[in-house]
BALO-818213 format. One record per residue: chain; y, z, x of N, C-alpha, C in turn. Coordinates in Angstrom, 3 decimals, always signed. Atoms other than C-alpha are relative to their C-alpha. Layout:
N
+--------+----------+----------+----------+----------+----------+----------+----------+----------+----------+
! cadena !      n_y !      n_z !      n_x !     ca_y !     ca_z !     ca_x !      c_y !      c_z !      c_x !
+--------+----------+----------+----------+----------+----------+----------+----------+----------+----------+
!      A !        Y !        Z !        X !        Y !        Z !        X !        Y !        Z !        X !
...
+--------+----------+----------+----------+----------+----------+----------+----------+----------+----------+
# end
This chain:
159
+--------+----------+----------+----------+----------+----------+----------+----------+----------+----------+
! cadena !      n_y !      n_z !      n_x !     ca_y !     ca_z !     ca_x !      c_y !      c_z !      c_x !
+--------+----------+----------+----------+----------+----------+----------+----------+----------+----------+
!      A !   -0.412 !   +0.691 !   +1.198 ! +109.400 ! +100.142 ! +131.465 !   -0.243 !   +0.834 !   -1.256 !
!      A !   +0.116 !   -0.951 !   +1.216 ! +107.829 ! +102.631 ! +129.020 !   +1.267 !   +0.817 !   -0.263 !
!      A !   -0.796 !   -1.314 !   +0.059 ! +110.483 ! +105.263 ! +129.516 !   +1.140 !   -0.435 !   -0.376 !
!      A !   -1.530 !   +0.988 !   +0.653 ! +113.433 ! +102.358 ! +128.513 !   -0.376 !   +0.043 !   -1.109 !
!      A !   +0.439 !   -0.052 !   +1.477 ! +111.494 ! +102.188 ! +125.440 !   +0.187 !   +0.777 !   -0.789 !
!      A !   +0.073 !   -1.176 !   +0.531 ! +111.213 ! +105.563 ! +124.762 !   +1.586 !   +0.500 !   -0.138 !
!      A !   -1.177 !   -0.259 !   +0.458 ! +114.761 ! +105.446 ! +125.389 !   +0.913 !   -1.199 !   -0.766 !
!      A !   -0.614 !   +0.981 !   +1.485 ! +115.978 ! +102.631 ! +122.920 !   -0.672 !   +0.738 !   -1.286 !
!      A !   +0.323 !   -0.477 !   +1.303 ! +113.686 ! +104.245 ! +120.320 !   +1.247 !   +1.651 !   -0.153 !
!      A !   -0.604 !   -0.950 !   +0.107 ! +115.631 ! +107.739 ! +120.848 !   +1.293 !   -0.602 !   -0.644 !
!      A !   -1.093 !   +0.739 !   +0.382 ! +118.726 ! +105.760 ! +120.590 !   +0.122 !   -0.761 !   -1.434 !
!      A !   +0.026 !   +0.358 !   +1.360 ! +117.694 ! +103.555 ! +117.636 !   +0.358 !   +1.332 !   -1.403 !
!      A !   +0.300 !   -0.877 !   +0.503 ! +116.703 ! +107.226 ! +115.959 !   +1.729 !   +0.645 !   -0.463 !
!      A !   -1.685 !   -0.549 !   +0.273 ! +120.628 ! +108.580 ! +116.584 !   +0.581 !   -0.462 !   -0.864 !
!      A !   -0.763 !   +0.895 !   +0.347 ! +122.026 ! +105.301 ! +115.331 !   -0.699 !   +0.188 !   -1.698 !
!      A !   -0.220 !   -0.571 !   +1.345 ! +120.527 ! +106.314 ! +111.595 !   -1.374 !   -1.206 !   -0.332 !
!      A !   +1.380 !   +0.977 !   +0.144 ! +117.395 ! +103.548 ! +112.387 !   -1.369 !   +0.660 !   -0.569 !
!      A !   +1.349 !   -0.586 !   +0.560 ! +114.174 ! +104.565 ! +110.036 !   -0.978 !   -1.484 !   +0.546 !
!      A !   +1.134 !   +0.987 !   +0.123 ! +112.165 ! +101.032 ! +110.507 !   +0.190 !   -0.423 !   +1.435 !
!      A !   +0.046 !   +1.158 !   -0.865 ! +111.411 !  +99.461 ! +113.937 !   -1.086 !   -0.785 !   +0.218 !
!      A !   +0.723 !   +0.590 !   -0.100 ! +109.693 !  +96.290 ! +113.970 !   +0.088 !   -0.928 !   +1.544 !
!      A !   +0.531 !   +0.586 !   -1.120 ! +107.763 !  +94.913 ! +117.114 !   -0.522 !   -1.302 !   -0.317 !
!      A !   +0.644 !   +1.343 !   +0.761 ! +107.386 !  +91.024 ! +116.690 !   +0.457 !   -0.905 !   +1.793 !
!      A !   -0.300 !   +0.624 !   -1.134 ! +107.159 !  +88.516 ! +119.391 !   -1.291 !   -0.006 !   +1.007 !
!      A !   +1.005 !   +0.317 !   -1.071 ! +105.100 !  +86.833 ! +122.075 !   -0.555 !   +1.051 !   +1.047 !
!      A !   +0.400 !   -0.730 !   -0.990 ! +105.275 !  +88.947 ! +125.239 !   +0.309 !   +1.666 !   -0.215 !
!      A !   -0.430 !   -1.252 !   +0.497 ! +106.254 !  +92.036 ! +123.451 !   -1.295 !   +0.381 !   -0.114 !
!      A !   +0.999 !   +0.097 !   +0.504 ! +103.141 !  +91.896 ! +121.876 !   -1.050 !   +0.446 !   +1.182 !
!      A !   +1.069 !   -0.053 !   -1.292 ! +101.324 !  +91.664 ! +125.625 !   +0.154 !   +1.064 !   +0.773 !
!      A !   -0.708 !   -1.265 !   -0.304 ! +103.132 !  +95.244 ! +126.553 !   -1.554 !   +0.604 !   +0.510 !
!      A !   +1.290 !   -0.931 !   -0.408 ! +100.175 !  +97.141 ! +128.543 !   +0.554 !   +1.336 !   -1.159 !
!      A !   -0.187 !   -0.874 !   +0.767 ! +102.338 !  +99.819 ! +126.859 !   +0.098 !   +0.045 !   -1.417 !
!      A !   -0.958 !   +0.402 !   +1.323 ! +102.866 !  +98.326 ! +123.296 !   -1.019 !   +1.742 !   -0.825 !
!      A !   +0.865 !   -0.803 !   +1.451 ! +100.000 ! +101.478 ! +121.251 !   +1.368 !   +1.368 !   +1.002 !
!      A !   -1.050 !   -1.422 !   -0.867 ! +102.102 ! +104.291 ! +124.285 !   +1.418 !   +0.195 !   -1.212 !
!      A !   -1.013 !   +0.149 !   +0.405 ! +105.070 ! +102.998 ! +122.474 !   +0.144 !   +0.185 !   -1.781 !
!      A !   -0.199 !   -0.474 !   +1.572 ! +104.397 ! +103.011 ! +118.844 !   -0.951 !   +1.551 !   +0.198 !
!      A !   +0.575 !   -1.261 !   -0.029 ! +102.206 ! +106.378 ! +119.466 !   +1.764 !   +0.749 !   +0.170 !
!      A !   -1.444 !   -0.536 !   -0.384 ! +106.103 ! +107.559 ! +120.441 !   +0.547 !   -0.055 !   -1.134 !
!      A !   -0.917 !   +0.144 !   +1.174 ! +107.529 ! +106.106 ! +117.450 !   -0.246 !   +1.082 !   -1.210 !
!      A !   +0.433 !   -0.896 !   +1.311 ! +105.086 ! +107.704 ! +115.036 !   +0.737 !   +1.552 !   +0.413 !
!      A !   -0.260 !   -1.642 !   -0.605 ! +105.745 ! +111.495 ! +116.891 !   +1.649 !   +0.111 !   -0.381 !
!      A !   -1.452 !   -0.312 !   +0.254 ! +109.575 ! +110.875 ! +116.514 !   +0.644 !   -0.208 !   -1.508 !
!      A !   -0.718 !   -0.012 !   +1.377 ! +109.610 ! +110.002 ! +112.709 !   +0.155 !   -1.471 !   -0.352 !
!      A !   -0.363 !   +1.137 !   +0.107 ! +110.184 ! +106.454 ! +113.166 !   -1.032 !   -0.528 !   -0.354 !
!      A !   +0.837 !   +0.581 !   +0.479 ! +108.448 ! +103.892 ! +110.793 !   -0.324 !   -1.085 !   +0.566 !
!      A !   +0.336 !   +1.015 !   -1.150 ! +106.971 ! +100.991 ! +112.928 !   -0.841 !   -0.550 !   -0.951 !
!      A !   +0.525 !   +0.934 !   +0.709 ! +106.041 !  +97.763 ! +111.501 !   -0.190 !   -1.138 !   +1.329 !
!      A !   -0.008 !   +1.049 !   -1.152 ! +104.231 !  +95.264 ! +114.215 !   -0.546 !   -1.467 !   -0.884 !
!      A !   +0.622 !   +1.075 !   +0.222 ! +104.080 !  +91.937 ! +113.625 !   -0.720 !   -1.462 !   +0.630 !
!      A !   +0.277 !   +0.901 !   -0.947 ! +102.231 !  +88.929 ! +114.826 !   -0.529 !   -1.439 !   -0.519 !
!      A !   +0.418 !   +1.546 !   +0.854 ! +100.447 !  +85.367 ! +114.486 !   -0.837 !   +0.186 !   -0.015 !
!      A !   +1.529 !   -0.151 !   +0.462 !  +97.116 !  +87.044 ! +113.669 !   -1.254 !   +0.190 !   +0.667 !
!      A !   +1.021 !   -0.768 !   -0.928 !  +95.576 !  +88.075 ! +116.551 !   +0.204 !   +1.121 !   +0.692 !
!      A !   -0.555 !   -1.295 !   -0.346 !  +97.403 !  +90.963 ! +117.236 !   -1.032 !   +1.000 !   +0.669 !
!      A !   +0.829 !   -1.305 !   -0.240 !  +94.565 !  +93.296 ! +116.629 !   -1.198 !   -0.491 !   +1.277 !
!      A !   +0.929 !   -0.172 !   -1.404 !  +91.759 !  +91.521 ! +119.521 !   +1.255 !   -0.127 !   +1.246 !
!      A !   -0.781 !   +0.382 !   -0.960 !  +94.927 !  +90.829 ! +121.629 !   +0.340 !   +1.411 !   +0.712 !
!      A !   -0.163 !   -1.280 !   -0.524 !  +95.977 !  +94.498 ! +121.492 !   -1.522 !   +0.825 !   +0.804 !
!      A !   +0.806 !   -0.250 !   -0.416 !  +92.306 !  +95.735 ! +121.930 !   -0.448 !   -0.332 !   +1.118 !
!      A !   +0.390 !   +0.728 !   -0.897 !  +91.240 !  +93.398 ! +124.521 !   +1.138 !   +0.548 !   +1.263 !
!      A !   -1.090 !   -0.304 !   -0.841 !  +94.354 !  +94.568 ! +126.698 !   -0.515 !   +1.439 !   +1.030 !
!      A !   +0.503 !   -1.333 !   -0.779 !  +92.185 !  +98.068 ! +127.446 !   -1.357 !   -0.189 !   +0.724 !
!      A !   +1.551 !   +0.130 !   -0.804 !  +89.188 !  +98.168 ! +129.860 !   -0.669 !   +0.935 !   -0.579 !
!      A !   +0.884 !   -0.149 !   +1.054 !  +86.060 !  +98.961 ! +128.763 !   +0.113 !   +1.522 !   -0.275 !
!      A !   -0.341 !   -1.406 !   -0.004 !  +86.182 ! +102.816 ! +129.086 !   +1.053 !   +0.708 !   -0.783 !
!      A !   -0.678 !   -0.367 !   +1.502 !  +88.872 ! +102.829 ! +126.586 !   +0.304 !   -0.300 !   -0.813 !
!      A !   -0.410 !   +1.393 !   +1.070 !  +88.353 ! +100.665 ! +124.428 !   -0.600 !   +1.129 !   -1.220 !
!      A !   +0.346 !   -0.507 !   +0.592 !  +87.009 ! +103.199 ! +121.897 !   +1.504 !   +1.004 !   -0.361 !
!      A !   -1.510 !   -0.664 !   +0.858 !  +90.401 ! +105.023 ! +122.005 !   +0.807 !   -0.407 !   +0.169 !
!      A !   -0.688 !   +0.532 !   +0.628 !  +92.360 ! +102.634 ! +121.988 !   -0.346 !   -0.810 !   -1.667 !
!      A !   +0.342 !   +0.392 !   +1.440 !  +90.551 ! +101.494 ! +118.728 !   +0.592 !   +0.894 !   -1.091 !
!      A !   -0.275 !   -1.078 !   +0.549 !  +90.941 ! +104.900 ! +117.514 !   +1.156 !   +0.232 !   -0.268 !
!      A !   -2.218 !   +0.061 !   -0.169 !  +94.734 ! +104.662 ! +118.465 !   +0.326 !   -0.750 !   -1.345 !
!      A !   -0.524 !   +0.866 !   +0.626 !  +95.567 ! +102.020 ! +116.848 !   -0.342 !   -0.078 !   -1.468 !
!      A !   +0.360 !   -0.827 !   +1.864 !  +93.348 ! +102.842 ! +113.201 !   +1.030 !   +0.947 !   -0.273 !
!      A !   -1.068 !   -1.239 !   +0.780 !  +95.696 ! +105.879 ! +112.977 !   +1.111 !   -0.218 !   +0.321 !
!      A !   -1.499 !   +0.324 !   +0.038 !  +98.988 ! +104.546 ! +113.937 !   +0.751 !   -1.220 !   -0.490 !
!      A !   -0.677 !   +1.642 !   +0.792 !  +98.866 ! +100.821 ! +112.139 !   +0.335 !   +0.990 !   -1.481 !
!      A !   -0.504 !   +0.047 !   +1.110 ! +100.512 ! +100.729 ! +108.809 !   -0.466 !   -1.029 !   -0.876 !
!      A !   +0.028 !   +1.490 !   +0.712 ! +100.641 !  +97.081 ! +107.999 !   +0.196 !   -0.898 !   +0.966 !
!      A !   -0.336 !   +0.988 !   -0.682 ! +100.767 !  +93.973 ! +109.898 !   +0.098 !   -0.989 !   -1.124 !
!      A !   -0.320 !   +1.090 !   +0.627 ! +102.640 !  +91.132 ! +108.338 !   +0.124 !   -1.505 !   +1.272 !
!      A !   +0.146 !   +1.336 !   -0.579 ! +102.127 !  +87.271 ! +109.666 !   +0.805 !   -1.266 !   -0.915 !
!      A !   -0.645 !   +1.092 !   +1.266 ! +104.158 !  +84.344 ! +108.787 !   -0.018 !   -1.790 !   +0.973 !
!      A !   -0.182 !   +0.944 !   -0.750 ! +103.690 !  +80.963 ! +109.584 !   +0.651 !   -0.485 !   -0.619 !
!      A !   -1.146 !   +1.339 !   +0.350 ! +106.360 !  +77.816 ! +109.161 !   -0.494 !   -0.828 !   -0.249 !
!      A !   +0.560 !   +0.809 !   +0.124 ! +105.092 !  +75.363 ! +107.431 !   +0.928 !   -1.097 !   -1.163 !
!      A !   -1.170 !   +1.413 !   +0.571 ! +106.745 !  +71.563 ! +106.485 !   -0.604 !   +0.033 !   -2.003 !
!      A !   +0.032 !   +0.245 !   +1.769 ! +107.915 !  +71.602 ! +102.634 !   -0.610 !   -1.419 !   -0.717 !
!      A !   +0.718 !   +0.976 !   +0.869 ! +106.073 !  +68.956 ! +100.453 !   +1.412 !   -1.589 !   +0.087 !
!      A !   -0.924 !   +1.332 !   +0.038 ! +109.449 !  +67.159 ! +100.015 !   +0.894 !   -0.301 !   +1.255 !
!      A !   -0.976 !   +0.257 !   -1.277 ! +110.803 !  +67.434 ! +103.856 !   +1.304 !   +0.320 !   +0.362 !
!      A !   -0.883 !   -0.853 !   -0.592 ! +113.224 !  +69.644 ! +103.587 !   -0.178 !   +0.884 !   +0.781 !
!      A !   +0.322 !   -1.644 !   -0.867 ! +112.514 !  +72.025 ! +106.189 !   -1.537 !   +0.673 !   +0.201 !
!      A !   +1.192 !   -0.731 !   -0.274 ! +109.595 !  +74.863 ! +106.267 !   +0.254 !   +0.843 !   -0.595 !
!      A !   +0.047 !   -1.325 !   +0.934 ! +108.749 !  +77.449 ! +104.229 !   -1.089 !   +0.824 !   +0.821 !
!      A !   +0.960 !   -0.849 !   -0.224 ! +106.628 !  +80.790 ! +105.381 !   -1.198 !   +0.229 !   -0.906 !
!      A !   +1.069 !   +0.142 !   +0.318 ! +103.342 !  +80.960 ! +104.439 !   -0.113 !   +1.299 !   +0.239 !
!      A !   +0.476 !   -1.486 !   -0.203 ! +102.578 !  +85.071 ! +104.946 !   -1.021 !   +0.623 !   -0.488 !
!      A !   +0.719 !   -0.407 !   -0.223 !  +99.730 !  +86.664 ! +105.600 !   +0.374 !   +1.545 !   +0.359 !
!      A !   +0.084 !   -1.079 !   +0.396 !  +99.673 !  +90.344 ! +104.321 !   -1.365 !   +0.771 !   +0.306 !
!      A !   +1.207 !   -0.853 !   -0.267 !  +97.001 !  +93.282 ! +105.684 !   +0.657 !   +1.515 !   +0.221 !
!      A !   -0.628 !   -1.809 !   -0.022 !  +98.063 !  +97.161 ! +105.120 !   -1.343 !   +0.697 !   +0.451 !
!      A !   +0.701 !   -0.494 !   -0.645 !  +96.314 !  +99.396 ! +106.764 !   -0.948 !   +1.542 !   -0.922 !
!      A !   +1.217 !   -0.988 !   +0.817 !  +93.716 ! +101.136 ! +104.127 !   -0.876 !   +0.522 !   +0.453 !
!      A !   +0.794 !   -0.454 !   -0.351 !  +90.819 ! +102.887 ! +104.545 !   -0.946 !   -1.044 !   +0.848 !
!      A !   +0.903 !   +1.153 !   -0.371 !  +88.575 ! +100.110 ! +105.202 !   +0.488 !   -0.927 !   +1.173 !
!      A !   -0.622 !   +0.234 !   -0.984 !  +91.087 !  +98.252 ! +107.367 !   -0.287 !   +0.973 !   +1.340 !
!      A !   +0.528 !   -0.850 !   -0.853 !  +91.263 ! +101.463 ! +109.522 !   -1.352 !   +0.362 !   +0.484 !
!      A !   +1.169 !   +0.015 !   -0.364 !  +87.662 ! +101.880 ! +109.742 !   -0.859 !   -1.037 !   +0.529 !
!      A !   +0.771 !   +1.397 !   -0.947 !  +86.749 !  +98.249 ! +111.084 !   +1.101 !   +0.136 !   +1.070 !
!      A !   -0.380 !   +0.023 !   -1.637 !  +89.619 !  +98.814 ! +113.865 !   -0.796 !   +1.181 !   +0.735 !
!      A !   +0.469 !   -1.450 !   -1.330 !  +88.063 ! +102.365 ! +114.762 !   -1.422 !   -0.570 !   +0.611 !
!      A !   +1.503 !   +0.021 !   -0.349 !  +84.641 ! +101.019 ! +114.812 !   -0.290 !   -1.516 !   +0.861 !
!      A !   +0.552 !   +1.275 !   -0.587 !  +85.106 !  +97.150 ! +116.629 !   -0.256 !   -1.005 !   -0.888 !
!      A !   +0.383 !   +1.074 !   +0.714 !  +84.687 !  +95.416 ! +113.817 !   +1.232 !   -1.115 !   -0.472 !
!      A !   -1.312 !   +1.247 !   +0.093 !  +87.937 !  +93.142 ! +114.328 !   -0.491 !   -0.906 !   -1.191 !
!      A !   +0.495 !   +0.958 !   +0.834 !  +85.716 !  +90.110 ! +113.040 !   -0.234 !   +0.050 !   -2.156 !
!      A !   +0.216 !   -0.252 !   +1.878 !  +85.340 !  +91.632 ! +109.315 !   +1.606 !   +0.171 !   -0.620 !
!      A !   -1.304 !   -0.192 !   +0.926 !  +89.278 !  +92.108 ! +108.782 !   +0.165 !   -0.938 !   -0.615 !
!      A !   -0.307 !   +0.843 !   +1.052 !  +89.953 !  +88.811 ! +107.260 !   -0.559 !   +0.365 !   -1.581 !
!      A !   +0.614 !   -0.393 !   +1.105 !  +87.109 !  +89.980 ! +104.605 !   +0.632 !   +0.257 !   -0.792 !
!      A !   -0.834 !   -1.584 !   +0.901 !  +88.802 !  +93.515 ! +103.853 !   +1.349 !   -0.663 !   -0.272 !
!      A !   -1.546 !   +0.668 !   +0.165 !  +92.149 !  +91.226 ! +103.563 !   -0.270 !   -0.823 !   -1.794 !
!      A !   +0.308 !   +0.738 !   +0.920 !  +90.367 !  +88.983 ! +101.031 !   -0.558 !   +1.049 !   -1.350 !
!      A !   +0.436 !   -1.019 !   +1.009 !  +88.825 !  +91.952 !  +98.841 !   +0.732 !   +1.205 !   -0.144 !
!      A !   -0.582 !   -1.399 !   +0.583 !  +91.591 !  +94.359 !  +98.678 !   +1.559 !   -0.901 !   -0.349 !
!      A !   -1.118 !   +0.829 !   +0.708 !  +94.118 !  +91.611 !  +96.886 !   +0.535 !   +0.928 !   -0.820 !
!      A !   -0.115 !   -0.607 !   +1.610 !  +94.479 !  +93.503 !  +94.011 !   +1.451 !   +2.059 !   +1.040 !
!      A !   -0.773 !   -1.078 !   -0.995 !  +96.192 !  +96.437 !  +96.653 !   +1.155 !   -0.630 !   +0.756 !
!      A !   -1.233 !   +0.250 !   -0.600 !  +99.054 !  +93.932 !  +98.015 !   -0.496 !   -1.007 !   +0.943 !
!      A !   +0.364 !   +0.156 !   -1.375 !  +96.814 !  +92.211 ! +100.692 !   -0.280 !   -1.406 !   -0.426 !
!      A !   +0.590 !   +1.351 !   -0.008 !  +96.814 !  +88.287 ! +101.174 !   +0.349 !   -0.763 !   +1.063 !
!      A !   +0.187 !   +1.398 !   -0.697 !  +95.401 !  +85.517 ! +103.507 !   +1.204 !   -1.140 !   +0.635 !
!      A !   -0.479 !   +1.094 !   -0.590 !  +96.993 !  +83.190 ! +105.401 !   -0.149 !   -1.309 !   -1.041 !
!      A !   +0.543 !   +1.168 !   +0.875 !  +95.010 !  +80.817 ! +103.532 !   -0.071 !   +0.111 !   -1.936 !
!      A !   -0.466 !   -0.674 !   +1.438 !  +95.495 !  +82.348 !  +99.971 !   +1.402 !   -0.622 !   -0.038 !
!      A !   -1.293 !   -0.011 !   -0.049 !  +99.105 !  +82.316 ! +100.800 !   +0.151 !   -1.850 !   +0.098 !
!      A !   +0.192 !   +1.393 !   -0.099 !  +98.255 !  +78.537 ! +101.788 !   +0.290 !   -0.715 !   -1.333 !
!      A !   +0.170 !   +0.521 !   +0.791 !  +96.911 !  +77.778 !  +98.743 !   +1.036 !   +0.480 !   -1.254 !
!      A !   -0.943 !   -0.294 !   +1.361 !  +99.499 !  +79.335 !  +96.326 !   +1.221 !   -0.571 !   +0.462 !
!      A !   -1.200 !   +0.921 !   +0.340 ! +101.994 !  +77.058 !  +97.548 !   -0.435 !   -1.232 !   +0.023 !
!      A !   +0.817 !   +1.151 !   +0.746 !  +99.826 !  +74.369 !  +97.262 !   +0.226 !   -0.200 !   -1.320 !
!      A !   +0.125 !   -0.327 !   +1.372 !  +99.454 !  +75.393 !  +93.898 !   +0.902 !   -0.544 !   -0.652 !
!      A !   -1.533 !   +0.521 !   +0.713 ! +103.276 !  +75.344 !  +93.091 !   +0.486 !   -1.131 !   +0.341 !
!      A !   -0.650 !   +1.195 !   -0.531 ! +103.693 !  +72.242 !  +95.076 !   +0.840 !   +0.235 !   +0.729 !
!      A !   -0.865 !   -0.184 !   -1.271 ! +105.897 !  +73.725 !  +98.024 !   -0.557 !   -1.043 !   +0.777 !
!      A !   +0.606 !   +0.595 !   -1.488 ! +103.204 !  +72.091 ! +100.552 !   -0.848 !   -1.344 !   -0.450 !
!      A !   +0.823 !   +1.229 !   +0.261 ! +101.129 !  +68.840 ! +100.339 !   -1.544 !   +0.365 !   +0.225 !
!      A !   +1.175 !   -0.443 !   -0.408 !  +97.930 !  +69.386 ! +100.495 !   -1.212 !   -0.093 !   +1.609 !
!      A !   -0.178 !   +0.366 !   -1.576 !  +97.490 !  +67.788 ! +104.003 !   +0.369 !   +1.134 !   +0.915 !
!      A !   -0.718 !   -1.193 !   -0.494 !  +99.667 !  +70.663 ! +105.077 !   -1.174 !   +0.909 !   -0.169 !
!      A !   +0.760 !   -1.347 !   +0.692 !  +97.486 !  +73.293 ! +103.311 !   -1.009 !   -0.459 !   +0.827 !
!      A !   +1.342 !   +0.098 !   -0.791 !  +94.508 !  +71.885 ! +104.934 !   +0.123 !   +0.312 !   +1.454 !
!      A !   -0.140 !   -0.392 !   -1.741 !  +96.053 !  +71.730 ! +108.699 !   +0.398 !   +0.918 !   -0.089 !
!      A !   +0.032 !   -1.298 !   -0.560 !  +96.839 !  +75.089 ! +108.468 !   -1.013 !   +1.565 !   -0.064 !
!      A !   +0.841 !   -0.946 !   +0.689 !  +94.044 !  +76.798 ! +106.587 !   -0.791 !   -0.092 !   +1.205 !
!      A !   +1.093 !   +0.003 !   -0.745 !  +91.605 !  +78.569 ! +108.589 !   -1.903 !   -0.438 !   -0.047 !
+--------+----------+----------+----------+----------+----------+----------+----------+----------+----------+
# end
């Protein structure tokens, strides 16, 4: 299955493709998914993965213990950004609006995936605002704010 990959990305690459984004359930569960963006980066191609916010222990957790140190390592030097978006019911019942949850991959970011420290990214998400980077629950509350969501809403989805 890797080597189909490697050949859709070649292919994407011909076709005049700079961005490919990886989003989705079992995509996501790829034994190969870091093989595959490690490919992308080497060929030029910009790779944006996205997920519902557990991406990073989901990807980690995927390697036995013996490489779990480089796949940490992997993955610090080949993230970018992970963007998250949840659907959440509009205040007045029209529909759902996204709620997005923003984390680029800074210094500090990179240095809690190399080192295991999954549990501290929300933090580095919450203290590097001012750089582009916001919360689930930030994002919550600023449509709270404007009155997109009810506050009911904002609460069942905040972490």
């Amino acid at each position: 299955m890797t080597d189909e990959a490697f050949q859709l990305i070649d292919d994407l690459l011909r076709w005049g493709i700079g961005l490919l984004v990886i989003d989705g359930g079992e995509t996501l569960c790829r034994d190969d998914l870091l093989d595959i963006v490690k490919y992308t980066s080497s060929k030029g191609l910009r790779t944006t993965i996205g997920s519902n916010g557990t991406l990073m222990e989901r990807v980690i957790d995927m390697f036995p213990l013996y490489e779990l140190s480089l796949a940490q390592s992997r993955l610090a030097s080949l993230l970018i950004a992970v963007v998250c978006q949840t659907l959440v019911p509009r205040a007045k019942g029209s529909g759902r609006i996204a709620a997005i949850e923003i984390m680029l991959a800074n210094t500090a970011v990179k240095n809690l995936i190399r080192d295991g420290k999954i549990h501290q990214l929300a933090n580095a998400i919450r203290t590097s605002h001012n750089e582009g980077m916001i919360s689930l629950d930030e994002a919550l509350v600023d449509l709270y704010i404007n009155g997109t969501i009810t506050w009911e809403t904002m609460m069942k989805f905040c972490k």
